[in-house]
VOPAVEX-695144 format. One line per 8 residues: number of its first residue (from 1); their letters; for each residue x, y, z of C-alpha. Coordinates in steps of 0.001 Angstrom, whole numbers, plus 524288, in hexadecimal, padded with zeros to 5 digits. Layout:
NUM	a	X,Y,Z ~ ...;
//
This chain:
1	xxxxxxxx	2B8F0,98DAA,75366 ~ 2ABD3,98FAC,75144 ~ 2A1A5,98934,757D4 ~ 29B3E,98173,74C0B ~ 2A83F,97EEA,74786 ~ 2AC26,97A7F,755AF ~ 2A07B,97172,754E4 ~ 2A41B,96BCF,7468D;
9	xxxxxxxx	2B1D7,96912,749A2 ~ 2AE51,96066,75743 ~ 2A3D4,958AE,750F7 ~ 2AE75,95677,744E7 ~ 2B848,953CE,74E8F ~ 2AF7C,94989,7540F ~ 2A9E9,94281,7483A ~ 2B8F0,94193,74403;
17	xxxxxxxx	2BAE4,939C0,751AE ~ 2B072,930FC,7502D ~ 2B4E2,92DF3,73FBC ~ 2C259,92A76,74762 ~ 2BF4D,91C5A,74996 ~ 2B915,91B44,73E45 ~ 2C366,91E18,73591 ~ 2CDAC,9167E,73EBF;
25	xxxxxxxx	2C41E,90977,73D39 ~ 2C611,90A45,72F9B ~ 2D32C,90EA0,72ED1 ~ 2D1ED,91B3A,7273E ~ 2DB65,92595,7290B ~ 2D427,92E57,7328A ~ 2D7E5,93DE0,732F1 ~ 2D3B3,93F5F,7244F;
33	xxxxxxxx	2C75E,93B22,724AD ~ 2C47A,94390,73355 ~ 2C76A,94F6D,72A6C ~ 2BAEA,94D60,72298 ~ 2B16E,94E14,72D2B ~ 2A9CE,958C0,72B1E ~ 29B08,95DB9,72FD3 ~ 2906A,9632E,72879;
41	xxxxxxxx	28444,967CF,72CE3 ~ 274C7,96135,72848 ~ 26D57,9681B,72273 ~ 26223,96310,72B57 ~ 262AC,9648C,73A3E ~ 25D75,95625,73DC5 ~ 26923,952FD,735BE ~ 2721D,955F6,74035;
49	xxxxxxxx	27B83,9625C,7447A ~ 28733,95E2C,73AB6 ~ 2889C,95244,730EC ~ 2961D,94AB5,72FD8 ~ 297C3,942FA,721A1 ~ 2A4C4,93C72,724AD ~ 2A083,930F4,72517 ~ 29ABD,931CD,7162C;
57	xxxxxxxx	2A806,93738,71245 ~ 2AFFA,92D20,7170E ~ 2A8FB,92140,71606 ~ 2ADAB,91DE8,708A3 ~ 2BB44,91FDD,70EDF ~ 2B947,91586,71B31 ~ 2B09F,90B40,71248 ~ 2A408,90BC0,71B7E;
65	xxxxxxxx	295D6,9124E,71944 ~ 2953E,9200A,71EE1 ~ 28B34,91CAB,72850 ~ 29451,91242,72D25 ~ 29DFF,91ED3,7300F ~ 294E7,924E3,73657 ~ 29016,91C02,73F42 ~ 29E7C,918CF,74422;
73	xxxxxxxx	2A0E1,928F7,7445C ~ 294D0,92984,74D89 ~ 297C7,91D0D,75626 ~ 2A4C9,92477,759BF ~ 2A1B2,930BA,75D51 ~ 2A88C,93515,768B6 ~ 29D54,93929,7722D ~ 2A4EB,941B3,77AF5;
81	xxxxxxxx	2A971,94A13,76DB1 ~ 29D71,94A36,76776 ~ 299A5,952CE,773FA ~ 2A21C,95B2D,77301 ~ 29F7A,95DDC,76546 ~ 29174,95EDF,7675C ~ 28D95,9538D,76002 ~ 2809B,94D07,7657F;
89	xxxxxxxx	28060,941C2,75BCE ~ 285BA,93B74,74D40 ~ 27A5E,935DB,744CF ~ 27D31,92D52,737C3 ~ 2756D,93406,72B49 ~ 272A7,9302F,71CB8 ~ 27D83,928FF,7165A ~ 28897,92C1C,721B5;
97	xxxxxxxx	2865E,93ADA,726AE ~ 289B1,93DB2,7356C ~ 27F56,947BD,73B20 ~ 283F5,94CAD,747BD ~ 27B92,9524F,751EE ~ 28027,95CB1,75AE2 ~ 27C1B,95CBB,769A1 ~ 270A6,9676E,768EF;
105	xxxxxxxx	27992,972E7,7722F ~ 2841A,972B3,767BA ~ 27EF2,97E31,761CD ~ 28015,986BB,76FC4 ~ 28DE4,9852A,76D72 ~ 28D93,990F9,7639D ~ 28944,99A7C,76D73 ~ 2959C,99944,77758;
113	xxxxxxxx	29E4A,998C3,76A42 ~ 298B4,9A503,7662C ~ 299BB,9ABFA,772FB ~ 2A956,9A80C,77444 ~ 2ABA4,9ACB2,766A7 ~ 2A263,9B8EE,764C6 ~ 2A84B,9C07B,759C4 ~ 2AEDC,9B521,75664;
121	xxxxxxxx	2A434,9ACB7,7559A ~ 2A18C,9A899,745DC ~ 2B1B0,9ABBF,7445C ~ 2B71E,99E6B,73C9C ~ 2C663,9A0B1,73D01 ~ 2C792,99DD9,72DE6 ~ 2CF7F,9AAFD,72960 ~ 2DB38,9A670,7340D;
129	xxxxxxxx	2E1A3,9B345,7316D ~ 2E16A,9B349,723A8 ~ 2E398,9C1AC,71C23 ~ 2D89B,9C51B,7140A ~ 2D68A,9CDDA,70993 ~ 2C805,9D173,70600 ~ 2C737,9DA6E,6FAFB ~ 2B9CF,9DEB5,6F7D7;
137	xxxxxxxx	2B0E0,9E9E6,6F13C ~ 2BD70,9EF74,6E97F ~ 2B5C0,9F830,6E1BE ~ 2B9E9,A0117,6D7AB ~ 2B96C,A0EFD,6DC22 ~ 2B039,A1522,6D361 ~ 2A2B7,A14AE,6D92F ~ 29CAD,A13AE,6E4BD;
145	xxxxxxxx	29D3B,A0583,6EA43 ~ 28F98,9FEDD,6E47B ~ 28722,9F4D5,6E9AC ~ 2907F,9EA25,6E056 ~ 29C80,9EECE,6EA96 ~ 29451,9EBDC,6F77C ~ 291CA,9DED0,6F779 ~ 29EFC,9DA3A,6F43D;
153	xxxxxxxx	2A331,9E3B7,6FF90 ~ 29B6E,9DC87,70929 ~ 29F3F,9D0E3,705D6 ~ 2AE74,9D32E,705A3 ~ 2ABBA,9DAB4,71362 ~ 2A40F,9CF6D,71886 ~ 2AE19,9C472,7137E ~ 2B9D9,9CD49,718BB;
161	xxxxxxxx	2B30F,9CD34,72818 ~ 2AE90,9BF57,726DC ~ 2BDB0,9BBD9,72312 ~ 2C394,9C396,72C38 ~ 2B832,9BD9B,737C5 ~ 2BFFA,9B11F,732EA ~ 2CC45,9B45D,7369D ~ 2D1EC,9B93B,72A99;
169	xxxxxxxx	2D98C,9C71B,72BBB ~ 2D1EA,9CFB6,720AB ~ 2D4C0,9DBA8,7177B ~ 2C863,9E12C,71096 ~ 2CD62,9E8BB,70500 ~ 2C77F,9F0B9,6FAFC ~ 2CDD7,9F22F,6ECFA ~ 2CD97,9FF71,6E8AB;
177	xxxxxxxx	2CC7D,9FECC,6D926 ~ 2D09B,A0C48,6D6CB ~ 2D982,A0A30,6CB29 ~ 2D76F,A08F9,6BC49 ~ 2CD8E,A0DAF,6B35C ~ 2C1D4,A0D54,6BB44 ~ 2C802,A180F,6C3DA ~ 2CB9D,A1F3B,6B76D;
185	xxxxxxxx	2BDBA,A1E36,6B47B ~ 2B720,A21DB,6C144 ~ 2BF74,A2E87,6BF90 ~ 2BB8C,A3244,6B0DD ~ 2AEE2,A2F42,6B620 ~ 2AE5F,A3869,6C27B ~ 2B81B,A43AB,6B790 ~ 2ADFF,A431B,6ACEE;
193	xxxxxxxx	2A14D,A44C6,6B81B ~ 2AAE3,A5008,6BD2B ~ 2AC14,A57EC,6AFCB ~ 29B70,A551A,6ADA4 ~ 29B3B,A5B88,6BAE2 ~ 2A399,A661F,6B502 ~ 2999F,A68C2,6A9B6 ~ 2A096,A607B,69F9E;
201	xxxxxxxx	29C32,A56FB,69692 ~ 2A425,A4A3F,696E7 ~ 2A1F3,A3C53,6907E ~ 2A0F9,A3494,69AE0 ~ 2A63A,A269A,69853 ~ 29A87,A1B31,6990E ~ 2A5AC,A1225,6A318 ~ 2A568,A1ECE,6ABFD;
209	xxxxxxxx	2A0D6,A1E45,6BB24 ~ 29473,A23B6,6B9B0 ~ 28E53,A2555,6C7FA ~ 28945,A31F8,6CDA8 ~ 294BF,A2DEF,6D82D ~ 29DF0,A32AD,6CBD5 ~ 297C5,A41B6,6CA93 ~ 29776,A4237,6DA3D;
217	xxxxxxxx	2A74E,A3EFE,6DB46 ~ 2A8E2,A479E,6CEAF ~ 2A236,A52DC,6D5AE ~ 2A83A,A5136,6E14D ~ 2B62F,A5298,6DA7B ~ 2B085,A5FFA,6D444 ~ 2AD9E,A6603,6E26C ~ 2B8D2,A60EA,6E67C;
225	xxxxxxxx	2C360,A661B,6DE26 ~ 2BA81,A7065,6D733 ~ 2C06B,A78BD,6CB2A ~ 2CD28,A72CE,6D02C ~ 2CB2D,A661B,6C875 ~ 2CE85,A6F8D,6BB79 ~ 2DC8B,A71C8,6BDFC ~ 2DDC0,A611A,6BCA8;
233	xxxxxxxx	2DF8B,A5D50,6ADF2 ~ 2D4D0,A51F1,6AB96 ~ 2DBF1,A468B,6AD51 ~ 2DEB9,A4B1F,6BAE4 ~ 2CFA7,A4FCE,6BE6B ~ 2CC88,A40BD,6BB09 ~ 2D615,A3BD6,6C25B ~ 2D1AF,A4177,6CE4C;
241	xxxxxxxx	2C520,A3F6C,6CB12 ~ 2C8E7,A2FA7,6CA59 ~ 2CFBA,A3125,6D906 ~ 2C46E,A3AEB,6DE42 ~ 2B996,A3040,6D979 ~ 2C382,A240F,6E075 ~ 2C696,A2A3E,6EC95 ~ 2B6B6,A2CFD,6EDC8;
249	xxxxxxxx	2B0CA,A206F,6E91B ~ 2BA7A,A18FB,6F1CB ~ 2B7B3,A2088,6FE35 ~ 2A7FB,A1E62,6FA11 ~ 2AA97,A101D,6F94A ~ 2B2B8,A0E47,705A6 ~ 2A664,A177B,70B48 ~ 29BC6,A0E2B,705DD;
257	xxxxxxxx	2A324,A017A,70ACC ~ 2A426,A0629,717F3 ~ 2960C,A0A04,717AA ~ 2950D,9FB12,71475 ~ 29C87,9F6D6,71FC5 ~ 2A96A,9F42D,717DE ~ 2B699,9F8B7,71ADB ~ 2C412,9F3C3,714DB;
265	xxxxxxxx	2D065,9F1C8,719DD ~ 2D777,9F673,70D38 ~ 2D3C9,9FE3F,7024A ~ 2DC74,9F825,6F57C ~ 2E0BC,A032D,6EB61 ~ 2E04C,9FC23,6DE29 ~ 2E942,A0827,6DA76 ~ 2F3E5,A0441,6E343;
273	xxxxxxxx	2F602,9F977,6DABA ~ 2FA4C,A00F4,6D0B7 ~ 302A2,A0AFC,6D8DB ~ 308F5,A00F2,6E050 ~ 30D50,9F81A,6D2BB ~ 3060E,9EC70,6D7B9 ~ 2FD73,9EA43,6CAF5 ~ 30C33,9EA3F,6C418;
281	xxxxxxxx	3110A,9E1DC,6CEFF ~ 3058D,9D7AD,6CE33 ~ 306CD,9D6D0,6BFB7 ~ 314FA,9D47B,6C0E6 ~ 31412,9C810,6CAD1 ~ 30AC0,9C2A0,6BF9E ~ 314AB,9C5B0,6B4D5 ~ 31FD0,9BF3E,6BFBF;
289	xxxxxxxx	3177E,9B3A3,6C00D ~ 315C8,9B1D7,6B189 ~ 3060A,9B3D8,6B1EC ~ 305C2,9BE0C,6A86C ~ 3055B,9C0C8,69A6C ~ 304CA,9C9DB,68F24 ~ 2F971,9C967,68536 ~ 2F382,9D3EC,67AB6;
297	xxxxxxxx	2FC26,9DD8F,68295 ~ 2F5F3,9DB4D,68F84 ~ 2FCB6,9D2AB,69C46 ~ 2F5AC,9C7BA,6A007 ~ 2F3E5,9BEE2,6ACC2 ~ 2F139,9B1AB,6A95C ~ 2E809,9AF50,6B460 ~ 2E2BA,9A462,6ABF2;
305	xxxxxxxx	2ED89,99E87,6B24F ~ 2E856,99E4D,6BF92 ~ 2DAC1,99AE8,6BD56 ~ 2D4A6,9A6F5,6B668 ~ 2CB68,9A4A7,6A9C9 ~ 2D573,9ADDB,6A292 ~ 2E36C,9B6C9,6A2F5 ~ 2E0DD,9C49C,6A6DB;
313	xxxxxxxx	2E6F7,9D192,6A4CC ~ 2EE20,9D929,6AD0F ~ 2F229,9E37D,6A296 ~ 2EC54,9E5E0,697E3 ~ 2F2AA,9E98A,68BBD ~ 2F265,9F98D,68E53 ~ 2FAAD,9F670,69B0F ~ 2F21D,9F8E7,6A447;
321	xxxxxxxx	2EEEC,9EC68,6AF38 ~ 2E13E,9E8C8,6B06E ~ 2D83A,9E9D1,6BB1C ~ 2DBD9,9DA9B,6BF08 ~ 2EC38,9DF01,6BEC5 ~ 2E678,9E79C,6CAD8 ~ 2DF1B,9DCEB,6D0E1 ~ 2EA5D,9D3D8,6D1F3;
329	xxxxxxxx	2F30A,9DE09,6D63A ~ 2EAE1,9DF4A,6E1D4 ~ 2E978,9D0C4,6E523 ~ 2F6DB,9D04B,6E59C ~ 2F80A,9DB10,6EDCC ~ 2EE40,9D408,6F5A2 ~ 2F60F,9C833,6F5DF ~ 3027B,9CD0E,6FA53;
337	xxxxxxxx	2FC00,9D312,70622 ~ 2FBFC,9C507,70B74 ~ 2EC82,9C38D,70BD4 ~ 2EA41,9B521,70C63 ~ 2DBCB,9B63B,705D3 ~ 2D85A,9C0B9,6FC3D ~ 2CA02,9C141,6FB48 ~ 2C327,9CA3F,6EFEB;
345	xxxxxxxx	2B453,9CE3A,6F066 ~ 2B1BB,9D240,6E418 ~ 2A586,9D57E,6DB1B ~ 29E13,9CDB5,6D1FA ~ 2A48D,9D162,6C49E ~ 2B1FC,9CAC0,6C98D ~ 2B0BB,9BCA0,6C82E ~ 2BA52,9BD53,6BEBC;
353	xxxxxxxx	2C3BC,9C298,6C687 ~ 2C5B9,9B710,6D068 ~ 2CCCB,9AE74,6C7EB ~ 2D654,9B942,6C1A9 ~ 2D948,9BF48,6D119 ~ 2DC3D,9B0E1,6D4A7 ~ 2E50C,9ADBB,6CB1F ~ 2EEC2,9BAEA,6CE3B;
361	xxxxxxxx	2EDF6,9B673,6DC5F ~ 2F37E,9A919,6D883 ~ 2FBB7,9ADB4,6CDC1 ~ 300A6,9B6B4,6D8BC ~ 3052C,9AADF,6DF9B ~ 2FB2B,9A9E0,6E928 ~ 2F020,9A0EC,6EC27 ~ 2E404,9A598,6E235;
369	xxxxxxxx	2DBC8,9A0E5,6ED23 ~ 2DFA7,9AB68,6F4E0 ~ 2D779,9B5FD,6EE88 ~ 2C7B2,9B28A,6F0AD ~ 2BE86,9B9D2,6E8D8 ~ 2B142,9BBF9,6EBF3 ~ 2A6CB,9C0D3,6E16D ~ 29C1A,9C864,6E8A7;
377	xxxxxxxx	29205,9C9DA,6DE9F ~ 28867,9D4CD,6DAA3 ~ 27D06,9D91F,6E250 ~ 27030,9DC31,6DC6C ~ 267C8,9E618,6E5AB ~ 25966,9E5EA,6E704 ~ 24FDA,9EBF4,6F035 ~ 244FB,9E2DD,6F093;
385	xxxxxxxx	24156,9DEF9,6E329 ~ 2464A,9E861,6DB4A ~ 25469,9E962,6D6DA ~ 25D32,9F3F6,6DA49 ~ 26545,9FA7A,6CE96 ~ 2731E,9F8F8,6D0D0 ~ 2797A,A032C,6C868 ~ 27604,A0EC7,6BFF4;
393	xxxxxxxx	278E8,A12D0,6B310 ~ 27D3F,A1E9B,6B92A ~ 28769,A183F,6C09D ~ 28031,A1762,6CCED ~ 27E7A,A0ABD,6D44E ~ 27997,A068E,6E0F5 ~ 28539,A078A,6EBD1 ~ 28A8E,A0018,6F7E9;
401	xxxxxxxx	28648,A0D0D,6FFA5 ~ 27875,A0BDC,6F8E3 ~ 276BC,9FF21,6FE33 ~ 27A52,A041E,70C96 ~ 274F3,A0E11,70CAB ~ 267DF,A076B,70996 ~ 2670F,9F98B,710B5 ~ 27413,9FD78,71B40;
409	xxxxxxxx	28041,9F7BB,71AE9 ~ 27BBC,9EB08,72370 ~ 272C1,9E60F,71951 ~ 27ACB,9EA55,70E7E ~ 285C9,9E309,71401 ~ 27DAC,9D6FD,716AF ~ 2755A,9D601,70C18 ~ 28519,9D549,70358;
417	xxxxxxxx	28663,9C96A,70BC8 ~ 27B45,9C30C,709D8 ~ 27F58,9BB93,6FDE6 ~ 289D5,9B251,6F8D5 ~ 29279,9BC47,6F25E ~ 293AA,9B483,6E74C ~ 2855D,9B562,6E57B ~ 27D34,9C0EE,6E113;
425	xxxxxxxx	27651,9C8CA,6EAB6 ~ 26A96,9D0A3,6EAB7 ~ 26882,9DB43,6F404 ~ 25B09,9DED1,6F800 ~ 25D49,9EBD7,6FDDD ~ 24EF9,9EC47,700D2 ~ 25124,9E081,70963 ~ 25D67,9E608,70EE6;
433	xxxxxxxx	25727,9F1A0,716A2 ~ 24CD8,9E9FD,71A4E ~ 24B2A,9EA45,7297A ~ 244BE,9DC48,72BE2 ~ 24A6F,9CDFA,72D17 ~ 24805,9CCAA,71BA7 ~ 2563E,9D44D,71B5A ~ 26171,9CB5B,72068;
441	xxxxxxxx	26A20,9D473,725E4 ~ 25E5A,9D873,72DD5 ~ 25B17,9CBF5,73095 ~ 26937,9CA34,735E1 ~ 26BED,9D857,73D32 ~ 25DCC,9D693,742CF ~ 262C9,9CAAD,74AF9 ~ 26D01,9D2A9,74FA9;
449	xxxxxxxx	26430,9DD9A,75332 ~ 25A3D,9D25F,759F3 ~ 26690,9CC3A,7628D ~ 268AA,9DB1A,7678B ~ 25AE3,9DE22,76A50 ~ 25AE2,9D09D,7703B ~ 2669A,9D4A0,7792E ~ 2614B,9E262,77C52;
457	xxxxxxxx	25448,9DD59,78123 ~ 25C81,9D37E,78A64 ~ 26502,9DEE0,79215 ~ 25923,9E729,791FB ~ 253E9,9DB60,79805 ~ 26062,9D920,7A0C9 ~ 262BB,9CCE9,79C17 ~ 27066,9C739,798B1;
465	xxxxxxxx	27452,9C3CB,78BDE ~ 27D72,9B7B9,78CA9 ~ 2881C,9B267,7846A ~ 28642,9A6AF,77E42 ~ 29040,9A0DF,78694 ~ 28B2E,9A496,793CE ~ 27DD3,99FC5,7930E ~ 279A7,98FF2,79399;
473	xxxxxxxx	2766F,98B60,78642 ~ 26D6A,98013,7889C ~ 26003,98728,7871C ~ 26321,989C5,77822 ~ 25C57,9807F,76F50 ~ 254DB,97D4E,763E2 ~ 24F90,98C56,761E0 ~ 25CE4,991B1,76321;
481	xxxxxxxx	2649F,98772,759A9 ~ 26344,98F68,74D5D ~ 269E3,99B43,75250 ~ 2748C,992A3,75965 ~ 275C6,98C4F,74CF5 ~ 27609,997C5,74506 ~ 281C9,99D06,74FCC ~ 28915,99166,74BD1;
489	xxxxxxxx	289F9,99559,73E1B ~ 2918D,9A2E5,73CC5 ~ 29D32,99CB2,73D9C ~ 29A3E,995C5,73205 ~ 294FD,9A004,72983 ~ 2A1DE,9A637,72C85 ~ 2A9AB,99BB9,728E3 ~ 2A1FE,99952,71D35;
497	xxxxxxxx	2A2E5,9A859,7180D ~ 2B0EA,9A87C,71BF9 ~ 2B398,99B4A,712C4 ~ 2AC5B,9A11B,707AC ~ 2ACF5,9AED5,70763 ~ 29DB0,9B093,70897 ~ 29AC6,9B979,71236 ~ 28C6E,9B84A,70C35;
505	xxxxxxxx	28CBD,9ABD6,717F0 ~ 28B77,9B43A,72340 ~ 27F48,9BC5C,71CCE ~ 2778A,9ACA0,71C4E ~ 27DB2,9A9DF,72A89 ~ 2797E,9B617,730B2 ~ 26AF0,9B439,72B03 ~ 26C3D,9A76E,73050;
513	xxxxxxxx	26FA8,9AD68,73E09 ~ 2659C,9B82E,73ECD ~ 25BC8,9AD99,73919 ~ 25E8B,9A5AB,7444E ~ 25F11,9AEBE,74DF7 ~ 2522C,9B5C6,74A67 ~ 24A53,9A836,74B3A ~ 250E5,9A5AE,7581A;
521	xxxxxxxx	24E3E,9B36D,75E1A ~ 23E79,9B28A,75960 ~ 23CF7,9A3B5,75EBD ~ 24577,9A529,76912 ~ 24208,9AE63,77780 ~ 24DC5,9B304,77BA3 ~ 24C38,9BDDD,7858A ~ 24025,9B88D,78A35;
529	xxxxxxxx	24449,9A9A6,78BA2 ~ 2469F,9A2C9,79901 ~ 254D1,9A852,79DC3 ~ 25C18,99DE6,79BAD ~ 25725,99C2F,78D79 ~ 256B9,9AAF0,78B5A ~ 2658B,9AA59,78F15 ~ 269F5,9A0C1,784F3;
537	xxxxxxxx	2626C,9A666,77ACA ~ 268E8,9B58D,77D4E ~ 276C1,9AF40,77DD7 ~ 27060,9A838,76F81 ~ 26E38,9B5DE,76ACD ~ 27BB8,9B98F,7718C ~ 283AF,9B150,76934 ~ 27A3E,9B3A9,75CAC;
545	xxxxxxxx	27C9C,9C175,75DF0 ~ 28A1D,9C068,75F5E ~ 28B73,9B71D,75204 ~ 282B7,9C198,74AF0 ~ 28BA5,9CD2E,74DD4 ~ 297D3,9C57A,7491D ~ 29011,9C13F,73C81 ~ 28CE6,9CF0F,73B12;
553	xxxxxxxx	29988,9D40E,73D54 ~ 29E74,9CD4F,7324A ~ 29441,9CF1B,728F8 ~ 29760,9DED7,72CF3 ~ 28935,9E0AF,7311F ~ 2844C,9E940,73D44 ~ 27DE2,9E145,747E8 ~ 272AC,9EAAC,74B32;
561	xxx	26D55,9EA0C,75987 ~ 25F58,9EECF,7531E ~ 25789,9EE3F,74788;
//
């Protein structure tokens, strides 16, 4: 258990004991009202370590002022527990509030917590084992991957380690949109660029993939197949032209992702859906189960049904299934392979598709609660004050490569983070190859890189760096709270990105951290303090470093020992 969480559930478990005698005094039935004890935390220090309102909820309940609670819960506090749980002291506030003091050591506690857990240490057992499914990026395969793509890639990978650091067993999949028209388009586009290339004159169509990326593949087909491309009747030359431009802008996004630090466990053909009959076989189940319709010549899902604003199609009057027949296909396919959470991370434009995905998942016969979608939404770049265009006339736009390759894939990757993904971001690449303490990810690999210079100097020094569970605690104090305090909390900002899919929580934590840290290592001498407070302060550092490298490790960022 964690050690905060350690420390919650004793002082709990002794408030509950001293609310006993309360309740049995006035003959109320006891175990129900020991389940609603529950801590917060002041928002003013003086306040106390953690505040207890029981006593305001129940008072209605046992007839008697709040305060009156209170002062019984306090008059039977059992001394010996209270010790135990670290509790110095219960003090009545406002109309009926507990504030409860912690002895001033309980903080220390952290330090040995963190040295028995060390890569464990911020790990809150909340997956248990469950199978997870994180689908994310699923672009279409007819450009390069552009700066809309990255963030939502960050995000899914970020969500998919922080799950799995939970406990949960997760898949990371990418869905490969290489059927229907726009890969009929992309090759017509790359065909038409190839006969231009030829010498001929051709009206190209104003819906067409216009990017320089389109002449370069249509080139490349020329060299590669030369004079040979004659003997193929047209229909032919643009079908290989449509599986020449796939097979390239795939590898070029599973190139760029990597580049990003991403890597899937399963790459999802949306065309296997169609070879393997499961679009049919998806439609049919909703046919079985009477949740479909005909109407002006097209079938219809009455999703309506299940919570939707309106019935969609699913195929439209010419026969052919819509883009959403596909989609369901594959969440059923993703269904049957016994995930017990299906998470999507998709783009901005798709609010509209949460309610329609959750109503096949429960017409399906499963629990609509089981799919969670997350809308990441768009990212505006600047650098500095002025704006950077997104996208060309032309076709060109900035790319998830452009972005690494100009502020590196650690800033890129934080900088993704650093906002709610719900929210808009702007990204300040200016800011984000800054090398000073104004960029965050800096701010945060710096401390790392301060830690190792830290440890360096020591050996050169021949002085032994201790673990935080070899070393006596008791000359920590005041000056050092803040960073033990800030220790405290990873487990926290885990639990709390875990519970609401915002990875965005470690980015705030792990400013918090290096914040910390920094003000400790400037106010603090460490190397040069008397031994025994020089010793306690390195095993400090010793378990700070080791709750940065976990924090790091999930966030997928490098832990530099230099700057």
């Amino acid at each position: 258990m964690p050690f905060l969480h350690d420390v919650r559930a004793r002082i709990i478990t002794v408030i509950q004991h001293s609310l006993i005698p309360v309740l049995q005094k006035r003959e109320v039935e006891i175990d129900p009202v020991l389940n609603r004890v529950e801590l917060e935390e002041p928002r003013h220090r003086e306040h106390g370590d953690f505040a207890c309102n029981i006593a305001m909820a129940i008072s209605r309940d046992l007839k008697a002022s709040p305060r009156e609670i209170a002062g019984e819960i306090i008059e039977n506090l059992p001394r010996e527990e209270a010790q135990k749980a670290w509790i110095d002291r219960l003090e009545i506030a406002g109309p009926g509030f507990i504030n409860i003091y912690l002895q001033p050591d309980w903080l220390k506690g952290v330090l040995p917590a963190i040295a028995a857990e060390k890569e464990s240490y911020g790990k809150v057992d909340r997956g248990q084992g469950q199978k997870v499914q994180v689908e994310f990026v699923s672009a279409n395969p007819t450009g390069p991957l552009h700066v809309g793509h990255s963030r939502g890639a960050v995000v899914g990978d970020v969500l998919g380690n922080v799950l799995q650091f939970c406990g949960c067993e997760v898949e990371k999949e990418f869905y490969i949109n290489n059927a229907g028209h726009q890969m009929e388009l992309l090759g017509r586009s790359i065909y038409l660029r190839l006969q231009e290339e030829q010498g001929k004159t051709v009206d190209f169509p104003d819906n067409g993939y216009r990017g320089e990326y389109i002449r370069e593949m249509a080139r490349k087909i020329i060299d590669k197949y030369g004079d040979g491309l004659d003997l193929h009747p047209p229909r032919e030359r643009e079908l290989l032209c449509r599986e020449f431009g796939y097979q390239e802008l795939l590898g070029r996004m599973k190139d760029d992702l990597k580049e990003l630090g991403i890597n899937f466990d399963r790459w999802f053909s949306e065309r296997t859906l169609y070879e393997k009959k499961r679009v049919e076989e998806a439609v049919a189940l909703l046919r079985r189960g009477k949740f479909l319709y005909e109407e002006e010549g097209a079938t219809w899902f009455v999703s309506s049904r299940f919570g939707d604003d309106k019935d969609r199609v699913l195929i439209k009057s010419d026969g052919s299934y819509t883009y959403f027949a596909a989609d369901i296909a594959y969440h059923l396919d993703k269904l049957k392979r016994g995930f017990d959470l299906i998470i999507d991370v998709l783009g901005a434009d798709h609010h509209g598709h949460i309610a329609r995905m959750k109503a096949a998942v429960e017409a399906f016969g499963y629990d609509r609660d089981m799919l969670k979608i997350l809308i990441v939404q768009i990212v505006t770049l600047w650098r500095g004050d002025e704006k950077v265009p997104m996208s060309k006339r032309a076709g060109e736009f900035v790319t998830v490569s452009d972005v690494v390759q100009e502020v590196g894939v650690d800033a890129a990757r934080y900088f993704y983070l650093m906002r709610s993904p719900e929210s808009h971001m702007d990204f300040d690449l200016e800011l984000a190859r800054e090398q000073s303490t104004k960029n965050p990810v800096y701010y945060l690999q710096y401390a790392h890189a301060r830690m190792m210079s830290l440890f360096k100097k020591a050996r050169e020094r021949e002085i032994a760096i201790p673990a935080p569970d070899e070393v006596d605690l008791n000359p920590l104090g005041s000056e050092e709270e803040p960073l033990l305090r800030a220790l405290i909390r990873f487990p926290e900002g885990v639990e709390e990105s875990f519970e609401n899919l915002s990875p965005h929580v470690l980015t705030v934590y792990g400013h918090d951290l290096a914040g910390a840290f920094h003000a400790f290592y400037n106010k603090c001498p460490i190397l040069t303090a008397e031994p025994e407070v020089r010793e306690v302060r390195l095993a400090l550092v010793s378990g700070t470093h080791r709750v940065l490298k976990n924090l790091l490790k999930i966030l997928g960022i490098n832990a530099p020992d230099q700057m």
